[in-house]
PDB file of N, CA, C and O in Angstrom:
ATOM      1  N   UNK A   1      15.894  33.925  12.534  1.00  0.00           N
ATOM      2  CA  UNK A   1      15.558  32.665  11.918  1.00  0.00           C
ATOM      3  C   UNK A   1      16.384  32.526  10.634  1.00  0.00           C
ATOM      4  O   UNK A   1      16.621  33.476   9.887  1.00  0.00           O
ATOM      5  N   UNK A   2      16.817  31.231  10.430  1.00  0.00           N
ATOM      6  CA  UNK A   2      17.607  31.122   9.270  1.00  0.00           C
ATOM      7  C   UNK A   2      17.265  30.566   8.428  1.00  0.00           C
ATOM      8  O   UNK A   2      16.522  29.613   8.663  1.00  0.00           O
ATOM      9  N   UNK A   3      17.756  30.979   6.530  1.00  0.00           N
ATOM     10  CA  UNK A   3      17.019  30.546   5.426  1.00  0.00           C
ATOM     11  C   UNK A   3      16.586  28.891   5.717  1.00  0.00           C
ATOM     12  O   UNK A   3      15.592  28.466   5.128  1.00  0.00           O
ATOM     13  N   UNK A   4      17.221  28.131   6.477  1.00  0.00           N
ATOM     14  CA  UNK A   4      17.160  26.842   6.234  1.00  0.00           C
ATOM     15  C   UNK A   4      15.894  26.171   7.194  1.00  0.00           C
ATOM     16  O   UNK A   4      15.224  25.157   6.997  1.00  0.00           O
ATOM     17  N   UNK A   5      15.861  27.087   8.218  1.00  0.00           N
ATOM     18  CA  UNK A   5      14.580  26.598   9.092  1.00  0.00           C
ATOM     19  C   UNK A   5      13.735  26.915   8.426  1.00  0.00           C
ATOM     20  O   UNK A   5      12.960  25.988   8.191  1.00  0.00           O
ATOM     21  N   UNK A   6      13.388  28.204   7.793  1.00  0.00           N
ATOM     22  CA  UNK A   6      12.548  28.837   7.137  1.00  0.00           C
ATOM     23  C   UNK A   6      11.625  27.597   6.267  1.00  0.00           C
ATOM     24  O   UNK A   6      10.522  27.090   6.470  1.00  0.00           O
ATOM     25  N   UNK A   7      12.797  27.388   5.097  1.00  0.00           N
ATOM     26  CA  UNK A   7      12.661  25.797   4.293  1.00  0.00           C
ATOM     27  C   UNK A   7      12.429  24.988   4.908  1.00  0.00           C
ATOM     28  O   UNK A   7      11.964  24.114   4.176  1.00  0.00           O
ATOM     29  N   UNK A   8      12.465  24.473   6.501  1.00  0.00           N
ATOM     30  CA  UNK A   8      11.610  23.216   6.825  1.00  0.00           C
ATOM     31  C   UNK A   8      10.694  23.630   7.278  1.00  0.00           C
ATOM     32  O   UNK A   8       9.887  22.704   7.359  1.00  0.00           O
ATOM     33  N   UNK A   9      10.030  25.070   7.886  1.00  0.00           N
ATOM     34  CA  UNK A   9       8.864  25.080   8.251  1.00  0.00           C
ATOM     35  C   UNK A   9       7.860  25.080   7.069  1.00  0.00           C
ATOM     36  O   UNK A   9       6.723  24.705   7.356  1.00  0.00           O
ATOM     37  N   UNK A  10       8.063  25.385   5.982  1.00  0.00           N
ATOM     38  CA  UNK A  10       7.380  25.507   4.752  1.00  0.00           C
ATOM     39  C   UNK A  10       7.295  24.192   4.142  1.00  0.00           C
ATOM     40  O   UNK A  10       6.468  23.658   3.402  1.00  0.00           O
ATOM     41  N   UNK A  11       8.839  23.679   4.880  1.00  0.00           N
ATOM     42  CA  UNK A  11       8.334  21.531   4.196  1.00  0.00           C
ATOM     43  C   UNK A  11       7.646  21.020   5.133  1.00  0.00           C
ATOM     44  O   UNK A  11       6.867  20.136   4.778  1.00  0.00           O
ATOM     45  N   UNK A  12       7.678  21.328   6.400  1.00  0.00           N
ATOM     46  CA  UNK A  12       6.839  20.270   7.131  1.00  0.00           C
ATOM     47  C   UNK A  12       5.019  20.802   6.894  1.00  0.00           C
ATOM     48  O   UNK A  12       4.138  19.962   6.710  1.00  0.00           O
ATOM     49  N   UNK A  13       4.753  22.221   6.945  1.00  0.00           N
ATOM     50  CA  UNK A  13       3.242  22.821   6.404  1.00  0.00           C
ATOM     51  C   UNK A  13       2.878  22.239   5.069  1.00  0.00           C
ATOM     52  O   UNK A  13       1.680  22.321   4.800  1.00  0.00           O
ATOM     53  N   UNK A  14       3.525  21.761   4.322  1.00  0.00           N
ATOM     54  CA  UNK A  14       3.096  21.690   2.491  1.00  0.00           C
ATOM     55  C   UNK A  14       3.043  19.995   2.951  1.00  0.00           C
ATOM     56  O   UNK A  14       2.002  19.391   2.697  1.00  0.00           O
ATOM     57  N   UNK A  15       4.037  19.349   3.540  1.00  0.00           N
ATOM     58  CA  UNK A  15       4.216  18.259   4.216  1.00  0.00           C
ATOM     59  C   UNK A  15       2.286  17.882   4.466  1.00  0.00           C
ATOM     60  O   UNK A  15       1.453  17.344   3.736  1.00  0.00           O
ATOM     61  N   UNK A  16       2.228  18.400   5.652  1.00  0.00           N
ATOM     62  CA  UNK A  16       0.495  18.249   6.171  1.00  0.00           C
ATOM     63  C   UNK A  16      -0.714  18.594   5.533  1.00  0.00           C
ATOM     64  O   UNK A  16      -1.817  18.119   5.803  1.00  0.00           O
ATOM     65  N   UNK A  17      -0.348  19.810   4.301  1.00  0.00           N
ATOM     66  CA  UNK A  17      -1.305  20.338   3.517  1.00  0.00           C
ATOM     67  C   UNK A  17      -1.797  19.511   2.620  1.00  0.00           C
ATOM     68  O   UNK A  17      -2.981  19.410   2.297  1.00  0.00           O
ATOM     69  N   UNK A  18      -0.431  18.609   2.005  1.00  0.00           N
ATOM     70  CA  UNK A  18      -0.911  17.053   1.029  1.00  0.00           C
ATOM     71  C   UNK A  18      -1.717  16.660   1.601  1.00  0.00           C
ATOM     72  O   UNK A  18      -2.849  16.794   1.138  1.00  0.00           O
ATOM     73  N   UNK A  19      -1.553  16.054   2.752  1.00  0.00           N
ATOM     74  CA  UNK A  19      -2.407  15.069   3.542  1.00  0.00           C
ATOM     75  C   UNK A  19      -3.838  15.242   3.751  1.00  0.00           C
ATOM     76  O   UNK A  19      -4.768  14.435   3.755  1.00  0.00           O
ATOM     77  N   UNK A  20      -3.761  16.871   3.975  1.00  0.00           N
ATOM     78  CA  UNK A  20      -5.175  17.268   4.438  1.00  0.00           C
ATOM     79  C   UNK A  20      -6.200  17.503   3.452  1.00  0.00           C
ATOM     80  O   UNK A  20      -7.418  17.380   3.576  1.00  0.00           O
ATOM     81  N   UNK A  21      -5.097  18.082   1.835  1.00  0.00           N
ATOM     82  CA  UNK A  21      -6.188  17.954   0.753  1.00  0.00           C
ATOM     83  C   UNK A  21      -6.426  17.166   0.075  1.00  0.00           C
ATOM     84  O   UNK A  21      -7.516  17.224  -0.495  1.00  0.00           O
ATOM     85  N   UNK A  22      -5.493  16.012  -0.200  1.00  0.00           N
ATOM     86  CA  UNK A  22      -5.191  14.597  -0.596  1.00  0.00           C
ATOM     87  C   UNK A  22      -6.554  14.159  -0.131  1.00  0.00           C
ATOM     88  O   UNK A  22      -7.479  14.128  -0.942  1.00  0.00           O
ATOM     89  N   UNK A  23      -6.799  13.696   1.581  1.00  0.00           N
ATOM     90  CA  UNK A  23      -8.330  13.321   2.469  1.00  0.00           C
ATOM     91  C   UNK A  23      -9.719  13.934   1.678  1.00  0.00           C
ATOM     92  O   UNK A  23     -10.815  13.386   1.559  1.00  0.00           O
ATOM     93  N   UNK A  24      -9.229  15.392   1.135  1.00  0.00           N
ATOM     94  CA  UNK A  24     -10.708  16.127   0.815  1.00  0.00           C
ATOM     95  C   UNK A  24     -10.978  16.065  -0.095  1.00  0.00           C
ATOM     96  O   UNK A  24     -11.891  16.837  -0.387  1.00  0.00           O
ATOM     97  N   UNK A  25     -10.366  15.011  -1.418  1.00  0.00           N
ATOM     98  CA  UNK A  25     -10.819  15.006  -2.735  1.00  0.00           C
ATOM     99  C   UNK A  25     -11.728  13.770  -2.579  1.00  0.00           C
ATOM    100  O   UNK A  25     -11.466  12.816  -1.846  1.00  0.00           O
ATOM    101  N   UNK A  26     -12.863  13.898  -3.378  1.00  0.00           N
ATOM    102  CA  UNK A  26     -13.686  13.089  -3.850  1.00  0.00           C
ATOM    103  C   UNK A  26     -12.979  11.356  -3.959  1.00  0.00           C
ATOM    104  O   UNK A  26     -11.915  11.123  -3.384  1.00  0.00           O
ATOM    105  N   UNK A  27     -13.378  10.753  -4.391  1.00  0.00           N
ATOM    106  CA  UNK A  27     -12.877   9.196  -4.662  1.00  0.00           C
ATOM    107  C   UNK A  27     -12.989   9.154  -6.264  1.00  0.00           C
ATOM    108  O   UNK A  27     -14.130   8.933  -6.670  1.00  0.00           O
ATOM    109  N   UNK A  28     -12.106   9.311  -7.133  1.00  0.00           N
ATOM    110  CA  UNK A  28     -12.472   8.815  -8.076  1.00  0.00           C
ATOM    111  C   UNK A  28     -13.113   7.353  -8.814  1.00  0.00           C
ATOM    112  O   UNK A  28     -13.990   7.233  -9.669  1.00  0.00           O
ATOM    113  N   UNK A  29     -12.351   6.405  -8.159  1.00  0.00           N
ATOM    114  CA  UNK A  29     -12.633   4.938  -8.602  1.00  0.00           C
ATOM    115  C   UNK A  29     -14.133   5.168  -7.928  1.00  0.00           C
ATOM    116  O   UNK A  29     -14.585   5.882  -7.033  1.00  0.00           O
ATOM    117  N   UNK A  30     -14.889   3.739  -9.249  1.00  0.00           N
ATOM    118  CA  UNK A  30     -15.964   3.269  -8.542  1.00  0.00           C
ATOM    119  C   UNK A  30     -15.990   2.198  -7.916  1.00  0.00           C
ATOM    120  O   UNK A  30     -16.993   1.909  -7.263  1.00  0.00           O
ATOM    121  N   UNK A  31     -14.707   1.216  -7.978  1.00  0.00           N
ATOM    122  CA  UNK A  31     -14.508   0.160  -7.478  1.00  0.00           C
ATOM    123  C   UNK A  31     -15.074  -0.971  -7.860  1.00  0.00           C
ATOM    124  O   UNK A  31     -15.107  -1.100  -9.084  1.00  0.00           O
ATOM    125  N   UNK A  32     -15.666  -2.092  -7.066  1.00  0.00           N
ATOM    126  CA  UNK A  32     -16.872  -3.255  -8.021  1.00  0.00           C
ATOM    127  C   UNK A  32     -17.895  -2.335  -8.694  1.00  0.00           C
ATOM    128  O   UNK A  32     -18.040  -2.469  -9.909  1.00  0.00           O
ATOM    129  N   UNK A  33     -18.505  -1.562  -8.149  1.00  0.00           N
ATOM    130  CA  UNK A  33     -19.130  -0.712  -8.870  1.00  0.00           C
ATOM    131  C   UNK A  33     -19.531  -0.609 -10.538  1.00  0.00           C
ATOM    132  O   UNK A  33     -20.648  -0.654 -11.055  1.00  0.00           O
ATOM    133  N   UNK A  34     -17.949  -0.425 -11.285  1.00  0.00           N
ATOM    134  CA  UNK A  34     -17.685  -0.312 -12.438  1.00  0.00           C
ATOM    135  C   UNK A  34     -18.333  -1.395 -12.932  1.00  0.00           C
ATOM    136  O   UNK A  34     -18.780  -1.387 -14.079  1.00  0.00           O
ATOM    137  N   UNK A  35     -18.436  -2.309 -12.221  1.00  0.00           N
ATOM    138  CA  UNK A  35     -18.241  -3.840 -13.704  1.00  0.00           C
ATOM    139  C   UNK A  35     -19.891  -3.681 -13.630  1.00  0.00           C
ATOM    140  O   UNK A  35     -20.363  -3.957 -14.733  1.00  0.00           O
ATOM    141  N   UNK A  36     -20.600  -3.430 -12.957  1.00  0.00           N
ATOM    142  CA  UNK A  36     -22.323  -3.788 -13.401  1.00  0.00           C
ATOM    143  C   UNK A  36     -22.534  -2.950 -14.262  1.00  0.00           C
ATOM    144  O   UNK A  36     -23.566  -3.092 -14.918  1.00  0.00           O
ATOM    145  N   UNK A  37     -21.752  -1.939 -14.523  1.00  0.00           N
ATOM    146  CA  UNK A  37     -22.390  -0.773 -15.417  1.00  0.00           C
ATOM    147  C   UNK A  37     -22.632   0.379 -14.524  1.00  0.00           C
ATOM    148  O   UNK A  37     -22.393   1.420 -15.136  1.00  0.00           O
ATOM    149  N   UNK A  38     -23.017   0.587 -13.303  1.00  0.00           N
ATOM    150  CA  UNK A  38     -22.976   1.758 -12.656  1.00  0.00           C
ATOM    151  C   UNK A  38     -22.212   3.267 -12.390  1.00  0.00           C
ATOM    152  O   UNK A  38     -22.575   4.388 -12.033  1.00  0.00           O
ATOM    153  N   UNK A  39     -21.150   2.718 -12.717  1.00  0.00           N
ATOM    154  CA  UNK A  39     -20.367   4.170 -13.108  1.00  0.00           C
ATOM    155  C   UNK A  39     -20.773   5.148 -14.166  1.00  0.00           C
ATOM    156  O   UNK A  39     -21.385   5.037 -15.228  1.00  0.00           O
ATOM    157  N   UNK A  40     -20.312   5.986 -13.617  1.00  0.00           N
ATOM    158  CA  UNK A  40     -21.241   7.582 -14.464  1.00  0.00           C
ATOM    159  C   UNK A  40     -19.520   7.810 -15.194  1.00  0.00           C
ATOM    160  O   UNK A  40     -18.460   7.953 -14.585  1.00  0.00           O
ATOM    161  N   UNK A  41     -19.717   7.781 -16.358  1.00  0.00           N
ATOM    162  CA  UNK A  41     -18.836   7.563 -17.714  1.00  0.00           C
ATOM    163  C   UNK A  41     -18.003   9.062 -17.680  1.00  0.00           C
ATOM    164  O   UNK A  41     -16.788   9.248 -17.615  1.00  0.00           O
ATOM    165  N   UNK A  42     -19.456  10.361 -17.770  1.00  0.00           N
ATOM    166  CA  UNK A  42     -19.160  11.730 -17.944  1.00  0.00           C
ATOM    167  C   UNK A  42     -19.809  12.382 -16.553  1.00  0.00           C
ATOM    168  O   UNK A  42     -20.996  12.269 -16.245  1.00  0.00           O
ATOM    169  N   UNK A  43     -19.008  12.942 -15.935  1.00  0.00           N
ATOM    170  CA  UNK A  43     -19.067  13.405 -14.500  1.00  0.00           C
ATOM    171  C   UNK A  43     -18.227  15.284 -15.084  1.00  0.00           C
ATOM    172  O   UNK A  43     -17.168  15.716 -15.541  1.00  0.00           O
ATOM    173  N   UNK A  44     -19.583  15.789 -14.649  1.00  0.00           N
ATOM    174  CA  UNK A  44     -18.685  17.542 -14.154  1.00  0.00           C
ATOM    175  C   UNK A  44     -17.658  17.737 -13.537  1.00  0.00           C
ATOM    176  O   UNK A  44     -17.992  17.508 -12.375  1.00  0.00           O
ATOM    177  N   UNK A  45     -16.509  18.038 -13.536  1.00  0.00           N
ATOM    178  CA  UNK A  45     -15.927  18.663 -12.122  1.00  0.00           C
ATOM    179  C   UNK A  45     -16.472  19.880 -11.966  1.00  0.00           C
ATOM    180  O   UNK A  45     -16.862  20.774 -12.717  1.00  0.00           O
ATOM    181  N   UNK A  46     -16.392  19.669 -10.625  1.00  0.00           N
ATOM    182  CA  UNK A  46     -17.171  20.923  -9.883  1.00  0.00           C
ATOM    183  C   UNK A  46     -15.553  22.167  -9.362  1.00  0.00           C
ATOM    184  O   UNK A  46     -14.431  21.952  -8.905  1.00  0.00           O
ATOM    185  N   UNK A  47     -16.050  22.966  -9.628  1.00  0.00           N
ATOM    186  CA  UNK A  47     -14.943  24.399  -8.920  1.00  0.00           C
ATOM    187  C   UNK A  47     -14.007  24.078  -7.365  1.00  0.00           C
ATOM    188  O   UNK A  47     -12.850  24.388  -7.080  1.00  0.00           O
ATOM    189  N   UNK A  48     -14.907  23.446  -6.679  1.00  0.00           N
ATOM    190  CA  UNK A  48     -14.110  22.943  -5.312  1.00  0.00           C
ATOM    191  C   UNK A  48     -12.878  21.746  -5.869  1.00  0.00           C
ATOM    192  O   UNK A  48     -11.755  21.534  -5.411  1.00  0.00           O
ATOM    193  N   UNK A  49     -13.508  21.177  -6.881  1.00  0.00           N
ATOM    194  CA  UNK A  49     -12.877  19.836  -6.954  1.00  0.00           C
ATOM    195  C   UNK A  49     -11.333  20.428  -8.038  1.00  0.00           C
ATOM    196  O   UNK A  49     -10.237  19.868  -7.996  1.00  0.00           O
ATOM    197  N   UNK A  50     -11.645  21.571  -8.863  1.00  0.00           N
ATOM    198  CA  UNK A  50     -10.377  21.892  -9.509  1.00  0.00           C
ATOM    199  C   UNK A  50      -9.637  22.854  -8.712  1.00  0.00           C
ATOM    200  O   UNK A  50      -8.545  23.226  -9.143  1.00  0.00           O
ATOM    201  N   UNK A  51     -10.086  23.323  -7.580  1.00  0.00           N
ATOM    202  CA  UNK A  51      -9.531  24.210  -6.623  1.00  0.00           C
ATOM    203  C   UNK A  51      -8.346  23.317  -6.264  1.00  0.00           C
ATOM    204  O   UNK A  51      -7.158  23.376  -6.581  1.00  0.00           O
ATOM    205  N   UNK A  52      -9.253  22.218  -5.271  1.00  0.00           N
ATOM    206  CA  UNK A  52      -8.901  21.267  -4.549  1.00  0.00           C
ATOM    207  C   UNK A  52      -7.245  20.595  -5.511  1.00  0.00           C
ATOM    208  O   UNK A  52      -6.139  20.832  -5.025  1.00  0.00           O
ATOM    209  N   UNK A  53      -7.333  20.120  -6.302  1.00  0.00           N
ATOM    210  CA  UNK A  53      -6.135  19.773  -7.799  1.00  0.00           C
ATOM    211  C   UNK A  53      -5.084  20.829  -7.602  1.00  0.00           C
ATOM    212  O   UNK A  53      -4.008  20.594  -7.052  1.00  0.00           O
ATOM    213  N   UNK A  54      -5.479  22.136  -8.127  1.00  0.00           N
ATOM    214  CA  UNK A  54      -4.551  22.968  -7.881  1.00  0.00           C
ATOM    215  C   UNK A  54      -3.963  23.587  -6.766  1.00  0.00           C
ATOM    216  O   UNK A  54      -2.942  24.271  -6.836  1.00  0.00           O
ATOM    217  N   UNK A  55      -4.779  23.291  -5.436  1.00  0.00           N
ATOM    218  CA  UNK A  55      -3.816  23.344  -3.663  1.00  0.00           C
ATOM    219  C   UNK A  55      -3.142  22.083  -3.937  1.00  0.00           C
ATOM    220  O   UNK A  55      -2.059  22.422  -4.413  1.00  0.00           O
ATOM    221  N   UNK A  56      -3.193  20.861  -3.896  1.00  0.00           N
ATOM    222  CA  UNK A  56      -2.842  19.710  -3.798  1.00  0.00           C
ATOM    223  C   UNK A  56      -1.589  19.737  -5.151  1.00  0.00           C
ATOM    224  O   UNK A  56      -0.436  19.905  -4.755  1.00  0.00           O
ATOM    225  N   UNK A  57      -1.707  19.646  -6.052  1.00  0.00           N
ATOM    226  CA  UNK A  57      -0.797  19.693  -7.130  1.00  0.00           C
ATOM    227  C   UNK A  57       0.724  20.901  -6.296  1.00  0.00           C
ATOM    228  O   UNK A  57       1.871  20.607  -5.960  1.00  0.00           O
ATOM    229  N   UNK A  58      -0.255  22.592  -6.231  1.00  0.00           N
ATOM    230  CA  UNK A  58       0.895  23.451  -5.766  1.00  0.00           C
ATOM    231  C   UNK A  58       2.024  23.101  -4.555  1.00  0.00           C
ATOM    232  O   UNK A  58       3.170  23.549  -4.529  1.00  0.00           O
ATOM    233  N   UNK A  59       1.384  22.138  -3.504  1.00  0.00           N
ATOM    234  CA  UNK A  59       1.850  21.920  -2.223  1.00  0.00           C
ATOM    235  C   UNK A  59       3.025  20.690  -2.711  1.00  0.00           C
ATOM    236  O   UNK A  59       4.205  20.605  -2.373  1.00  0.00           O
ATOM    237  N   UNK A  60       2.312  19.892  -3.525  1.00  0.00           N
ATOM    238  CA  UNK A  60       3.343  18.939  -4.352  1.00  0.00           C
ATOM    239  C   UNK A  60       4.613  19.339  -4.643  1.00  0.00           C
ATOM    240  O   UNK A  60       5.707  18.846  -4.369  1.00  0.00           O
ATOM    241  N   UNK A  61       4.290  20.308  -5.242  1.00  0.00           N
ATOM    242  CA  UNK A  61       5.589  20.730  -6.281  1.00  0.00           C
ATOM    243  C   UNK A  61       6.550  21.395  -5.325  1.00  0.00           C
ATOM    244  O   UNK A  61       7.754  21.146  -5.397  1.00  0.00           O
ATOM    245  N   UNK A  62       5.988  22.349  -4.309  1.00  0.00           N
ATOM    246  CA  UNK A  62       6.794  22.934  -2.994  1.00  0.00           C
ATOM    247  C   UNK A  62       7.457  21.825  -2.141  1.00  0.00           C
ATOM    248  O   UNK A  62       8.542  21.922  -1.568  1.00  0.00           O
ATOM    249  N   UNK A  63       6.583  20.697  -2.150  1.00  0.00           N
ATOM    250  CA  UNK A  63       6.961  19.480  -0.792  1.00  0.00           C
ATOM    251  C   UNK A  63       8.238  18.935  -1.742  1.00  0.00           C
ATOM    252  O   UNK A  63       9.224  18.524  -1.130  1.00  0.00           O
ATOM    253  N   UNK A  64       8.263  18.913  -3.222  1.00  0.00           N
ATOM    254  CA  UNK A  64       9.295  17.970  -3.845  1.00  0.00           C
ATOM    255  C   UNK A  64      10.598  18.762  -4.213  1.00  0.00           C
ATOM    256  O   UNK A  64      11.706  18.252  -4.378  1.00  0.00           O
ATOM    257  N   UNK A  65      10.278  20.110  -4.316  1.00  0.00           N
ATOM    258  CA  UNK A  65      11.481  21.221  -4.364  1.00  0.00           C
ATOM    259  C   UNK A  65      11.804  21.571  -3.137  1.00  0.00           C
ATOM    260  O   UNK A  65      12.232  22.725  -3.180  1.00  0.00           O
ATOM    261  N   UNK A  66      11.812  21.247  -2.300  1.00  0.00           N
ATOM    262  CA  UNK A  66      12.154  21.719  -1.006  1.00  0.00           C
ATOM    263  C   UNK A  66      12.980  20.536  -0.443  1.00  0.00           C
ATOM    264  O   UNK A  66      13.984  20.580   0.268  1.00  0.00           O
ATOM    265  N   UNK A  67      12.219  19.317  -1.004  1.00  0.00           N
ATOM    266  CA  UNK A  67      13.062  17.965  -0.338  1.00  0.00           C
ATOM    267  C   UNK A  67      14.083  18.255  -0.876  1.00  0.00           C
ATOM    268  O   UNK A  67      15.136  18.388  -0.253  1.00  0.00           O
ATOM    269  N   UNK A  68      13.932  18.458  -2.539  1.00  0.00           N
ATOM    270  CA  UNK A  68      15.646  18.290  -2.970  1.00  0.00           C
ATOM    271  C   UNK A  68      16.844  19.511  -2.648  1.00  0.00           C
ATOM    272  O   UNK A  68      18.068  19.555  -2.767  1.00  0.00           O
ATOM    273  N   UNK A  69      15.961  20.307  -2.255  1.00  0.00           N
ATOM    274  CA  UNK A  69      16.808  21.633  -1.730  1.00  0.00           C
ATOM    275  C   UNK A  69      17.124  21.229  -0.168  1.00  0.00           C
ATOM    276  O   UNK A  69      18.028  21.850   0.391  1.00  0.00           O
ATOM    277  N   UNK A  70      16.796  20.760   0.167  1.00  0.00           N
ATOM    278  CA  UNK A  70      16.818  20.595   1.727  1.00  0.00           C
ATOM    279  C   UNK A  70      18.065  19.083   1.581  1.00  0.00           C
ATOM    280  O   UNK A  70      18.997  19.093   2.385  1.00  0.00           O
ATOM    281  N   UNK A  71      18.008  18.233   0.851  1.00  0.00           N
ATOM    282  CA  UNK A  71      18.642  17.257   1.103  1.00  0.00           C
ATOM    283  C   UNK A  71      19.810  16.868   0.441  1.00  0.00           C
ATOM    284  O   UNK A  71      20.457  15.832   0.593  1.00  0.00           O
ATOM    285  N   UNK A  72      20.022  17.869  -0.356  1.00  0.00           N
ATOM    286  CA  UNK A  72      21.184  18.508  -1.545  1.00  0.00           C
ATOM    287  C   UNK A  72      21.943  19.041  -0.551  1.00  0.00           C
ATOM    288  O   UNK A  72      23.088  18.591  -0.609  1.00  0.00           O
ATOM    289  N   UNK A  73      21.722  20.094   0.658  1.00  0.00           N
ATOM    290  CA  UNK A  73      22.458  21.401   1.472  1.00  0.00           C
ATOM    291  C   UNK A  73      22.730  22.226   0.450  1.00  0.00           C
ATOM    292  O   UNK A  73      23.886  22.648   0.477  1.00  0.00           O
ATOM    293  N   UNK A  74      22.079  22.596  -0.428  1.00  0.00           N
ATOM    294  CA  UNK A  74      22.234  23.861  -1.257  1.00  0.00           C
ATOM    295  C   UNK A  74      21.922  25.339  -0.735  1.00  0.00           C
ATOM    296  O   UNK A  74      22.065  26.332  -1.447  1.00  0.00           O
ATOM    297  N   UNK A  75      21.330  25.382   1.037  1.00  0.00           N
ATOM    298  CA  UNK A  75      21.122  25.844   1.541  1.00  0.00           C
ATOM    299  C   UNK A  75      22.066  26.301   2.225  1.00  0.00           C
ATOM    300  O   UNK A  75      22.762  25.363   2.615  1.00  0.00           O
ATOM    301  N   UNK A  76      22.744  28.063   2.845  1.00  0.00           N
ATOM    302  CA  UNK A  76      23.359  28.154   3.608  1.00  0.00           C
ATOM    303  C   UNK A  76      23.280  28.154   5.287  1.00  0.00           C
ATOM    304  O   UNK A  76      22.614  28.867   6.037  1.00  0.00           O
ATOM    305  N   UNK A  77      24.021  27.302   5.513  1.00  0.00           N
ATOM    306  CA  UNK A  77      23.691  26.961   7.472  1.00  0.00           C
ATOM    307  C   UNK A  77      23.497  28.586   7.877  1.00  0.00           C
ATOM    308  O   UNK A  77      23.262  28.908   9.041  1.00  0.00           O
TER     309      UNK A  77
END
């Protein structure tokens, strides 16, 4: 297997991993919600939810260094 497949199997996984933890975060907005006053001002984050930030953030940073490595050919064939 070569360095460069290597780099798209790791872009297309970080690729799907956004997606899948992107789906599993909470909703922040309250939407109409907000304007009656119903929104909760000071909210905990909970441990899943800063987990969740830091998979999602890490997969980011891999999916956006990999595009530019991958679409640069800084890679050897």
């Amino acid at each position: 297997m070569k360095v460069i497949q290597l780099a798209e199997i790791i872009w297309i996984i970080s690729a799907m991993g956004i997606i899948v933890f992107v789906l599993l975060h909470s909703p922040k907005g309250d939407g109409i919600g907000g304007i009656g006053g119903q929104a909760q001002l000071f909210t905990s984050t909970k441990s899943a939810e800063i987990t969740l930030n830091r998979i999602t953030w890490t997969l980011s940073v891999m999916f956006m260094g990999l595009t530019v490595i991958l679409s640069a050919g800084w890679l050897a064939n």
